[in-house]
VMD Tcl script that draws the C-alpha trace (Angstrom):
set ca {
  {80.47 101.12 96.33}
  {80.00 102.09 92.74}
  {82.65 99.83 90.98}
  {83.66 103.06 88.31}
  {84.16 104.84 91.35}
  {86.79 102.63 93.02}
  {88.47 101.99 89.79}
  {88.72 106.29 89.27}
  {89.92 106.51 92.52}
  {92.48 103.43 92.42}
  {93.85 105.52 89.17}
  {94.10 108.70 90.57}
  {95.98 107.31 93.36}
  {98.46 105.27 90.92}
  {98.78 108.37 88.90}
  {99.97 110.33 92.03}
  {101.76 107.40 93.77}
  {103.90 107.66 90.73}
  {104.82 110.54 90.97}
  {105.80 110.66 94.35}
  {108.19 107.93 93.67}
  {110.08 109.34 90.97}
  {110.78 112.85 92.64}
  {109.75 112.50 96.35}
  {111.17 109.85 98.02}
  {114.90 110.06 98.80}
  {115.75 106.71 100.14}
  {118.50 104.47 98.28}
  {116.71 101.58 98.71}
  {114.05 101.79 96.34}
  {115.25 101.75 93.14}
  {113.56 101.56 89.58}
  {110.03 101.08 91.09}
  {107.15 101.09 88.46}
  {103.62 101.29 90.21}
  {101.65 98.53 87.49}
  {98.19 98.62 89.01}
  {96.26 100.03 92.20}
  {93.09 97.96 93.44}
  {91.28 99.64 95.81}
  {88.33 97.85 98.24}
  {85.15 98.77 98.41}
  {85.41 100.50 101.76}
  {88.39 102.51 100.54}
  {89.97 101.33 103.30}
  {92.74 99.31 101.78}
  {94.65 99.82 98.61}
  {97.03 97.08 97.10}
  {99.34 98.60 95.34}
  {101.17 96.13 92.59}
  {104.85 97.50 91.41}
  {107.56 95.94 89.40}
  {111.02 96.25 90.62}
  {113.87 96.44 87.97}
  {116.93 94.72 89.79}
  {118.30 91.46 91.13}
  {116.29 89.45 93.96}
  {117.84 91.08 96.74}
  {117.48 94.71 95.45}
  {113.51 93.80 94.95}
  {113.07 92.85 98.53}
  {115.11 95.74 99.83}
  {112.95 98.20 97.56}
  {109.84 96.48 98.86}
  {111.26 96.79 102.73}
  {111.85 100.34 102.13}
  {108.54 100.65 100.28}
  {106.77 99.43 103.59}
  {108.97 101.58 105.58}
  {107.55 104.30 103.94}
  {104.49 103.51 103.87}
  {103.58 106.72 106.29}
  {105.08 109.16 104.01}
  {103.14 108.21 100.77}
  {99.79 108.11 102.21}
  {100.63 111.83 103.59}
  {101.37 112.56 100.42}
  {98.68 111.17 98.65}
  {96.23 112.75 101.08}
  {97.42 116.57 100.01}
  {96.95 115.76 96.30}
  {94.05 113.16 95.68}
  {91.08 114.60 97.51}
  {89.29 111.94 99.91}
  {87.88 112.07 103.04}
  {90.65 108.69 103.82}
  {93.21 108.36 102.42}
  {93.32 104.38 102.23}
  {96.43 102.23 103.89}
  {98.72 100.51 101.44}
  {100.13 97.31 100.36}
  {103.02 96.54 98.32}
  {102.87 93.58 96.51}
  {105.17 92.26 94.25}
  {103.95 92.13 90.57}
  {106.11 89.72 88.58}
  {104.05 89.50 85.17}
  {106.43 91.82 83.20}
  {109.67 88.93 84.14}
  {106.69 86.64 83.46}
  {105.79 87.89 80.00}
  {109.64 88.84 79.03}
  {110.21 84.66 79.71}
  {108.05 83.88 77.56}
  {108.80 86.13 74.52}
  {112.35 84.65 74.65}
  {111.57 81.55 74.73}
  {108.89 81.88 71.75}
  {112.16 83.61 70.18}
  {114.56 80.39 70.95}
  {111.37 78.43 69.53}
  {111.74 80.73 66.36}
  {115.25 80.52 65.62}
  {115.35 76.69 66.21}
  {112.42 76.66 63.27}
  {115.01 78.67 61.10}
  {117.65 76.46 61.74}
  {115.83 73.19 60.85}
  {114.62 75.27 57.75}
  {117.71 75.95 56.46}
  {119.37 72.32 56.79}
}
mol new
graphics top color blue
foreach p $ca { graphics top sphere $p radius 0.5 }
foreach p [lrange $ca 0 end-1] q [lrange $ca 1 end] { graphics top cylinder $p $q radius 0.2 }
display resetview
């Protein structure tokens, strides 16, 4: 498939998947859920659907068990706005580059403020 294609369709669904998120689903269990990135297959069969959880360990697997649990419910959503013929099954994968790239700007800032130390002595 026609790779502009599958990345205009993996946005369209991200688009709309957040949206659902924020007003749609009810359950207590997900909590600050931010959809980073949608890749979609060729087939548009599968979709893997990257999101960063805000929250402590045990809050991000408990948002990603009630992410899977409602699994169902999105992709009926997403089927009555995005306009396919299939609306592709999800998965829900973890994406930890935002803690990644927040550990690194502190430590570049602990790096930093050591430098201004030994400048000042």
């Amino acid at each position: 498939m026609n790779k502009t294609r599958m990345s205009r369709v993996g946005e369209e669904i991200k688009k709309e998947l957040s949206l659902v998120l924020q007003r749609g689903l009810k359950d207590p269990r997900v909590g600050f859920v931010t959809v980073t990135d949608v890749e979609v297959t060729s087939d548009l069969q599968l979709a893997k659907v990257f999101v960063s959880i805000f929250g402590s360990e045990e809050e991000r697997k408990a948002s990603l068990s009630a992410l899977h649990k409602a699994k169902g419910y999105l992709r009926t959503e997403i089927g009555k706005r995005v306009k396919l013929r299939h609306i592709p099954d999800f998965v829900f994968k973890l994406d930890e580059s935002i803690d990644y790239g927040s550990k690194i700007e502190t430590i570049l800032r602990e790096i930093s403020t050591e430098g201004e130390k030994r400048d000042e002595s």
